[in-house]
C-alpha positions in Angstrom: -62.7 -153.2 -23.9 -62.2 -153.1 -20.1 -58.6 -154.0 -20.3 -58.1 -151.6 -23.2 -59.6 -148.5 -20.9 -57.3 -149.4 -18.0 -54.2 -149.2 -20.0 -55.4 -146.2 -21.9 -55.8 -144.5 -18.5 -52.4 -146.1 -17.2 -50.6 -144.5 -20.0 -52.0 -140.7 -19.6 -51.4 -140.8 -15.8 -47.5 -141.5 -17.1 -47.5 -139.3 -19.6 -49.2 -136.5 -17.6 -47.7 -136.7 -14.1 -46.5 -133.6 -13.9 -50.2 -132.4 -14.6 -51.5 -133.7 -11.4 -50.6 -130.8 -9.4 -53.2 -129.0 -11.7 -55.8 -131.5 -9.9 -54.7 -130.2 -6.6 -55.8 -127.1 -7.2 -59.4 -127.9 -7.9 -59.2 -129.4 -4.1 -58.5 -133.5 -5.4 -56.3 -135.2 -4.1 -53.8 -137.0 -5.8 -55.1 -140.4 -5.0 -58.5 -140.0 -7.1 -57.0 -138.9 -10.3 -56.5 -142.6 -11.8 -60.4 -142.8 -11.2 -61.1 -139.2 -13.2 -58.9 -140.1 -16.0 -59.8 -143.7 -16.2 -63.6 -142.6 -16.6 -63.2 -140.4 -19.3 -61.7 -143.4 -21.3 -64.7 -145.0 -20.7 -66.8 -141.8 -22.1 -68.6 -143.8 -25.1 -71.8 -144.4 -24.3 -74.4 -147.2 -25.0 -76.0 -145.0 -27.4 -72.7 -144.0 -29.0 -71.6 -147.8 -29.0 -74.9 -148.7 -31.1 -74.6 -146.0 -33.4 -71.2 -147.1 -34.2 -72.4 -150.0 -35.0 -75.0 -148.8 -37.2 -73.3 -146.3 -39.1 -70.5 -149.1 -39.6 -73.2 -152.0 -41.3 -72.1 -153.2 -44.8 -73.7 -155.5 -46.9 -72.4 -159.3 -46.1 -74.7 -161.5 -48.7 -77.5 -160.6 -51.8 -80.2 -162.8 -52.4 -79.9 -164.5 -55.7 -82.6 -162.6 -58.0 -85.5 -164.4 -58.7 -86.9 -165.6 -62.0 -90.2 -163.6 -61.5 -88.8 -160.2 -59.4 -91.1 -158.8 -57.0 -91.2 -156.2 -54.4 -90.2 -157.3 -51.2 -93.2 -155.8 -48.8 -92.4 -157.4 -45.4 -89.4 -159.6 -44.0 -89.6 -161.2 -40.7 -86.6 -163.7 -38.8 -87.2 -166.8 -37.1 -86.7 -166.5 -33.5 -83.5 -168.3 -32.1 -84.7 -171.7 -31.2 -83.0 -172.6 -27.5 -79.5 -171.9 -28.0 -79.5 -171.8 -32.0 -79.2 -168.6 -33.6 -82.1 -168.0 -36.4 -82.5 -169.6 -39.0 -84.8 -168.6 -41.5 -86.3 -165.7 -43.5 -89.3 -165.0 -44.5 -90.3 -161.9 -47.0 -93.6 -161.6 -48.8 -93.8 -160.2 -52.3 -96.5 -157.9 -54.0 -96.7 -161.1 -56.4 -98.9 -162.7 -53.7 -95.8 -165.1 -52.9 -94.1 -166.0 -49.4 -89.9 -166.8 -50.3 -88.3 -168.4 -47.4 -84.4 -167.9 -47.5 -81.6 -169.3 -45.5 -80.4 -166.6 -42.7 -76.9 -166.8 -43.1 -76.3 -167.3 -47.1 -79.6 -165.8 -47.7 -80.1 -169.4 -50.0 -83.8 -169.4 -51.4 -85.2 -172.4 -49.5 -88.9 -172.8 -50.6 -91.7 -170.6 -51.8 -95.4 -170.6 -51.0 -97.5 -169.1 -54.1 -100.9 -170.7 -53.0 -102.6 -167.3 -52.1 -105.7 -165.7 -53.6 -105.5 -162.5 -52.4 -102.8 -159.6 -51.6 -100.4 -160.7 -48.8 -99.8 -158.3 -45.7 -97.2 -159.5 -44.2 -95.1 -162.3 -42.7 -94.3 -163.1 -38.9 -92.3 -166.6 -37.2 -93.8 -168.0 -34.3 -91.9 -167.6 -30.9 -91.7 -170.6 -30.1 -91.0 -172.7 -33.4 -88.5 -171.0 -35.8 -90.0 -173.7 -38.7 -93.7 -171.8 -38.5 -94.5 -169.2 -40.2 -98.0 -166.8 -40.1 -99.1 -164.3 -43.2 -102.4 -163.1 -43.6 -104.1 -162.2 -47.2 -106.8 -159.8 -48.6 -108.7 -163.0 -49.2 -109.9 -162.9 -45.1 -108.0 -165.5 -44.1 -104.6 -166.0 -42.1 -102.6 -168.9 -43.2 -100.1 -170.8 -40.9 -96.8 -172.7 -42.4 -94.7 -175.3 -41.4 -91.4 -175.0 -43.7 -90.3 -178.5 -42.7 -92.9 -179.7 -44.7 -92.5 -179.9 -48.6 -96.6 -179.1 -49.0 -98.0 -176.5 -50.6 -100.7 -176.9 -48.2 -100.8 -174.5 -45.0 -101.0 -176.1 -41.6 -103.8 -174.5 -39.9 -106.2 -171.3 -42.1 -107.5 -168.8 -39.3 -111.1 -167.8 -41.1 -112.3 -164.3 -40.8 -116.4 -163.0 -41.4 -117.7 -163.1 -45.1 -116.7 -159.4 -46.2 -113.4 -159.1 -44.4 -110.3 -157.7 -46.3 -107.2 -158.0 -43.9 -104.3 -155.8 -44.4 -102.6 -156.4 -41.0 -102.2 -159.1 -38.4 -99.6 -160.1 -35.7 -99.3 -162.7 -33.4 -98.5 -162.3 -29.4 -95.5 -163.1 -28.2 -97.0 -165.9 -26.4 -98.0 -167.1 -29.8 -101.6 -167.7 -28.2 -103.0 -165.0 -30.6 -103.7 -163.8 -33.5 -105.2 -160.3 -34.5 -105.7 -159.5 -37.8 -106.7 -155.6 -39.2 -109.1 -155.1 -41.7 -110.0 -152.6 -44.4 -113.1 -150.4 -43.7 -116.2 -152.1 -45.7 -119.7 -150.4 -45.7 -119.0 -148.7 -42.5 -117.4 -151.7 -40.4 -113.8 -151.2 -39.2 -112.2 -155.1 -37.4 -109.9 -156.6 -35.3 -109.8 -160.0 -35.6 -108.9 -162.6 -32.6 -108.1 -166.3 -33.1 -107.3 -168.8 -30.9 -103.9 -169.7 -32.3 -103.1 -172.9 -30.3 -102.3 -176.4 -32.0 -101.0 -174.8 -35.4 -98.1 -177.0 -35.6 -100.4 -179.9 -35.8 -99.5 -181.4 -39.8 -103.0 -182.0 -40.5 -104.8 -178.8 -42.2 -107.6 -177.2 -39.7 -109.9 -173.9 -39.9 -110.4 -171.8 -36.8 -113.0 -169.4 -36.8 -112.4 -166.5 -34.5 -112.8 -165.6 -30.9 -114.8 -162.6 -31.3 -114.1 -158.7 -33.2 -113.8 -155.6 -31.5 -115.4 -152.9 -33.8 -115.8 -149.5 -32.3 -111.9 -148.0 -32.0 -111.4 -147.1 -35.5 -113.5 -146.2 -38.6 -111.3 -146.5 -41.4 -109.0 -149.0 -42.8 -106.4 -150.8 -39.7 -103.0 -150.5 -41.8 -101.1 -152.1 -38.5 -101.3 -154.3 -35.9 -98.7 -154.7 -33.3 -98.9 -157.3 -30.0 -96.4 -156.0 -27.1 -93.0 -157.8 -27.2 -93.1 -159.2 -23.6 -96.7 -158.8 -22.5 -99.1 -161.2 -24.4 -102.4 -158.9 -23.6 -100.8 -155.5 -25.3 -101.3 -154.9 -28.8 -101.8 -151.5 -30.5 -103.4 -150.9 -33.9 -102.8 -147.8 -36.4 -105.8 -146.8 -38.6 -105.7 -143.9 -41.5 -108.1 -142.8 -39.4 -105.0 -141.1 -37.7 -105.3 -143.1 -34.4 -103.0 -145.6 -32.4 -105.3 -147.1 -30.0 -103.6 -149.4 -26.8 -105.6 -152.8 -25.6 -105.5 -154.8 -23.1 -107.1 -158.0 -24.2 -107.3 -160.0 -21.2 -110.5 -157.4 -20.5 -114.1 -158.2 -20.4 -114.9 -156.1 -23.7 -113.4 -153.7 -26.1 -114.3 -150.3 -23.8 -112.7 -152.0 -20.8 -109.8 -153.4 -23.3 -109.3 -149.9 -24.6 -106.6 -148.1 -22.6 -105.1 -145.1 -24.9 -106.1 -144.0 -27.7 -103.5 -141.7 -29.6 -104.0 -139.5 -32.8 -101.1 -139.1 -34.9 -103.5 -136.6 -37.5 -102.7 -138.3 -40.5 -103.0 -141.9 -41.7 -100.9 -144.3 -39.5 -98.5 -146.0 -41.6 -95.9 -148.4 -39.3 -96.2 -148.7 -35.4 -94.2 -150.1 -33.2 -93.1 -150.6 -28.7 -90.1 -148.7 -27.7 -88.6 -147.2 -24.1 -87.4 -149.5 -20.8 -90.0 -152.3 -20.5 -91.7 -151.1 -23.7 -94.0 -148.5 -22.0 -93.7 -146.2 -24.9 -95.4 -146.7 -28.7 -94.5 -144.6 -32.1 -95.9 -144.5 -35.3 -94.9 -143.5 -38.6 -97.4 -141.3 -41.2 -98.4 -142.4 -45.2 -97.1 -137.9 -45.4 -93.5 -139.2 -43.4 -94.1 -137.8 -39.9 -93.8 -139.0 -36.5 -95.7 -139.3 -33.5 -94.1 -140.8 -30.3 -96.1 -141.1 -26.8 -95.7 -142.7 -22.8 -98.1 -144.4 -22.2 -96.9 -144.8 -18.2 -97.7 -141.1 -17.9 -101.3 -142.1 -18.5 -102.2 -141.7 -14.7 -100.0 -138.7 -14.1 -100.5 -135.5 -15.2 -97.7 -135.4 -17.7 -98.2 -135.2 -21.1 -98.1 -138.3 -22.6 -96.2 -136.9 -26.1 -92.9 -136.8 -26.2 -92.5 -135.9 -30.0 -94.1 -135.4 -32.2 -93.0 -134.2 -35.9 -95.1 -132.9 -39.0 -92.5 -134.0 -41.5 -89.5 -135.8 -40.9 -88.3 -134.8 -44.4 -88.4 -131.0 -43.0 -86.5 -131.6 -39.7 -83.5 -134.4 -40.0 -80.7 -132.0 -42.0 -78.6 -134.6 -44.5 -75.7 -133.1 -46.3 -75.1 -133.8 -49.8 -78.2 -136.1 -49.5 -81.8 -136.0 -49.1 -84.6 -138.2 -47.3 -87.8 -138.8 -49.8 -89.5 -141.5 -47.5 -89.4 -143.5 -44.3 -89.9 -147.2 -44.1 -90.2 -148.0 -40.0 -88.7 -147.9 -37.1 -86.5 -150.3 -34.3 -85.9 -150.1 -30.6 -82.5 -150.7 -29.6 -82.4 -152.5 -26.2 -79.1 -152.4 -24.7 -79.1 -149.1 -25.7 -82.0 -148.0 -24.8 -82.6 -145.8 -28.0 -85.5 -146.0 -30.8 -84.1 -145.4 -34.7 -85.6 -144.8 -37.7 -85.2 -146.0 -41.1 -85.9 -144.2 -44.1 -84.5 -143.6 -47.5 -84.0 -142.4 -51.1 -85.8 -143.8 -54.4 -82.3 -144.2 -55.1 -82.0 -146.9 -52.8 -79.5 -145.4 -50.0 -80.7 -145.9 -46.7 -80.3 -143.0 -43.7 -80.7 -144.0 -40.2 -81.9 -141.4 -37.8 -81.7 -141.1 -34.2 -85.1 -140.3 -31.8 -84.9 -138.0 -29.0 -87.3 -136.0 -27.2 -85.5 -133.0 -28.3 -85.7 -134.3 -31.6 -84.5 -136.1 -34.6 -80.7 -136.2 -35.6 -79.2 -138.3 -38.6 -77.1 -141.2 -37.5 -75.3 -142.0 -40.9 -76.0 -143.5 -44.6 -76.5 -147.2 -45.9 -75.3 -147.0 -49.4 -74.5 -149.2 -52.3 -77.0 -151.8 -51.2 -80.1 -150.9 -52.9 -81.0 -149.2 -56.1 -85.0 -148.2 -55.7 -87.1 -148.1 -52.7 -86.8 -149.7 -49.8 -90.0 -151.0 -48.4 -89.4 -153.8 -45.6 -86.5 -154.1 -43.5 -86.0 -156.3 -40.2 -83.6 -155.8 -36.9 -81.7 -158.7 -35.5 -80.7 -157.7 -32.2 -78.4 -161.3 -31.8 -75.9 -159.9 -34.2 -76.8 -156.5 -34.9 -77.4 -156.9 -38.1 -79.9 -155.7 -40.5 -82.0 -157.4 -43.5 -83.6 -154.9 -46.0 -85.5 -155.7 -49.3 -87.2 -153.1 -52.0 -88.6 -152.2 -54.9 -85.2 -153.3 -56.8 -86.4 -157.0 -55.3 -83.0 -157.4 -53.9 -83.0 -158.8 -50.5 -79.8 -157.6 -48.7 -77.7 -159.1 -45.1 -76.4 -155.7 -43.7 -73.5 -156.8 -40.6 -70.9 -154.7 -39.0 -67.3 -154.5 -40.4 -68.9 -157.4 -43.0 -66.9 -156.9 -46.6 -69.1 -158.0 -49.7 -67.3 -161.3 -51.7 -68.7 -159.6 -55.1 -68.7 -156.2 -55.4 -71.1 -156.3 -59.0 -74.3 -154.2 -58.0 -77.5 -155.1 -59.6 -78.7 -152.5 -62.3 -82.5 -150.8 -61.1 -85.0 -153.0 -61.6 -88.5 -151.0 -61.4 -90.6 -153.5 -61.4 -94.4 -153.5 -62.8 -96.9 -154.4 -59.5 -100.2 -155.3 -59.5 -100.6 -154.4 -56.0 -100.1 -150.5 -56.2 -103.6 -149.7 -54.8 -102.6 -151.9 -51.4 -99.1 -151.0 -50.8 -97.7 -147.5 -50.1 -96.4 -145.6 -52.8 -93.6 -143.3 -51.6 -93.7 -139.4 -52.6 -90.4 -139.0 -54.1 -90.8 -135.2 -54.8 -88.4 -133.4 -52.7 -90.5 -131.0 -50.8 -88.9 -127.2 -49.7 -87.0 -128.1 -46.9 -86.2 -125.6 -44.2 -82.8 -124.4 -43.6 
């Protein structure tokens, strides 16, 4: 790219010499022209760079369809392990299953099927790409080692008698886990476990550390630990709230550091901004709410957007958006997307600024029915999305799709519709 500029800007100082008099006359000299011109062949941004990028994704591998299809709720990666790239997927399924898949050839590997109770998501360890966390309705968060050919997990973090969890995440330290429950009677938990020693082979129960119990009063739908600071997590309630901890406290008041109402039920949260500083969430109606939480001591507002109904606001020719499915902080770019969708399976992704929201371009051909899980690989830029059509798709710049045979629709019959969100397809008026 470098070398490429400086020739660019090599070839319109010779083929605009006699222009440089023009320069003169806005009091340069001749002598700083090569660094004017040279800059404007640099003019593509980070931003611009990533967005390229994005808008250029095509679909490099399909899972091979499964004898029983599912929907594919929640997909996580396996964190590079040293100098390897990763190397596993996980997704788990509204059939109460948890399919691990090859990265790269998207291979179905093994399945876990040993679960009770509803799963609620999926999430590798840091530090060992070969374990694997999901937590179930059934109050329990289970711990897998995929080396092993058992059925059996590793190590079964125990919650209280009456709890339903519906969230959970583990810190990026992979020291804790927190787990979200649904409101019963009128209590409202996070969970803590010490999650040391779970790569140990023989089977263990943990009980937890302790609950905190006072932040939300209705169902936790999200739980989210900060991506470089093991004491951060934020959890998003349909109470409408996004409340920031710092664990390492005493107790839950002192832990409590932001709390953050969205007004509607909290649907997908997530870090985003230099050092992670900022948090977003996503609604169960599709709007957004995006906040700094280092303008806490000043007396800035801490909101820098926040939007009814992103359905109402991001303009998509020839297209429309029915739902949205999460959102992703670019790093080197500095710049926080979101992804959202048709029932029709094409995917839109949409740019975040404090101005506003601004579609970045259309995934299409991939899906054909909702998306509901995706996952961001920052290592290659490249994107994993699985749906309602219980496809799970490999998205990769410039990538070119061996076999070109789309799968027909394939609606599939859940028994989990009561615990996982049922998008609004009904196009609402949308403003001009």
């Amino acid at each position: 790219d470098v070398i490429a500029g400086f020739l660019y800007a090599i070839l319109i100082l010779v083929v605009f010499h006699p222009a440089v008099d023009l320069i003169d006359n806005f009091n340069l000299t001749y002598k700083y022209a090569p660094l004017i011109i040279i800059r404007t062949a640099f003019e593509m941004t980070a931003v611009e760079k990533v967005e390229e990028q994005l808008t250029s994704l095509h679909i490099a591998k399909r899972s091979t369809l499964s004898e029983e299809p599912a929907y594919l709720l929640d997909i996580d990666v396996s964190k590079p392990a040293q100098s390897e790239g990763s190397r596993f997927v996980a997704v788990s399924c509204s059939n109460k299953s948890i399919r691990i898949y090859n990265r790269e050839t998207l291979n179905f590997l093994r399945e876990y099927r040993s679960h009770p109770g509803v799963l609620s998501g999926v999430r590798f360890a840091h530090a060992c790409d070969s374990v694997v966390f999901s937590a179930c309705s059934d109050g329990t968060v289970k711990c897998w080692d995929i080396r092993l050919a058992s059925q059996k997990a590793v190590q079964v973090f125990s919650g209280y008698p009456a709890n339903v969890f519906i969230s959970f995440d583990i810190n990026c330290s992979d020291l804790i886990v927190c787990a979200g429950t649904e409101k019963v009677e009128k209590d409202t938990l996070l969970v803590f476990w010490d999650a040391r020693g779970v790569t140990n082979s023989v089977s263990t129960t943990k009980e937890p550390l302790g609950v905190y119990s006072e932040s939300h009063n209705d169902d936790i739908t999200k739980v989210c630990f900060h991506p470089i600071k093991p004491n951060l997590v934020i959890s998003g309630s349909t109470d409408g709230l996004v409340n920031v901890f710092d664990i390492g406290k005493d107790n839950e008041d002192d832990a409590l550091i932001s709390t953050c109402n969205s007004d509607s039920s909290v649907s997908f949260i997530g870090w985003s901004g230099k050092d992670y500083k900022q948090v977003y969430c996503l609604t169960h109606d599709e709007g957004f709410c995006w906040w700094d939480i280092a303008q806490l001591d000043t007396e800035e507002p801490i909101t820098l957007l926040h939007v009814l109904d992103v359905r109402d606001t991001v303009c998509i020719e020839n297209d429309s958006l029915h739902y949205l499915v999460g959102g992703l902080y670019h790093e080197k770019a500095d710049k926080l997307f979101l992804i959202g969708g048709m029932s029709t399976g094409n995917l839109h992704l949409i740019s975040c600024d404090t101005d506003g929201l601004s579609l970045v371009g259309t995934l299409c051909g991939g899906h054909s029915a909702t998306v509901r899980s995706f996952c961001w690989n920052l290592t290659d830029e490249s994107l994993l999305t699985g749906g309602e059509d219980a496809q799970l798709l490999l998205w990769k710049p410039g990538a070119v799709e061996r076999s070109l045979a789309k799968k027909a629709s394939m609606k599939i019959a859940s028994s989990v519709q009561k615990r996982v969100r049922v998008h609004n397809s009904s196009l609402k008026s949308r403003k001009k």
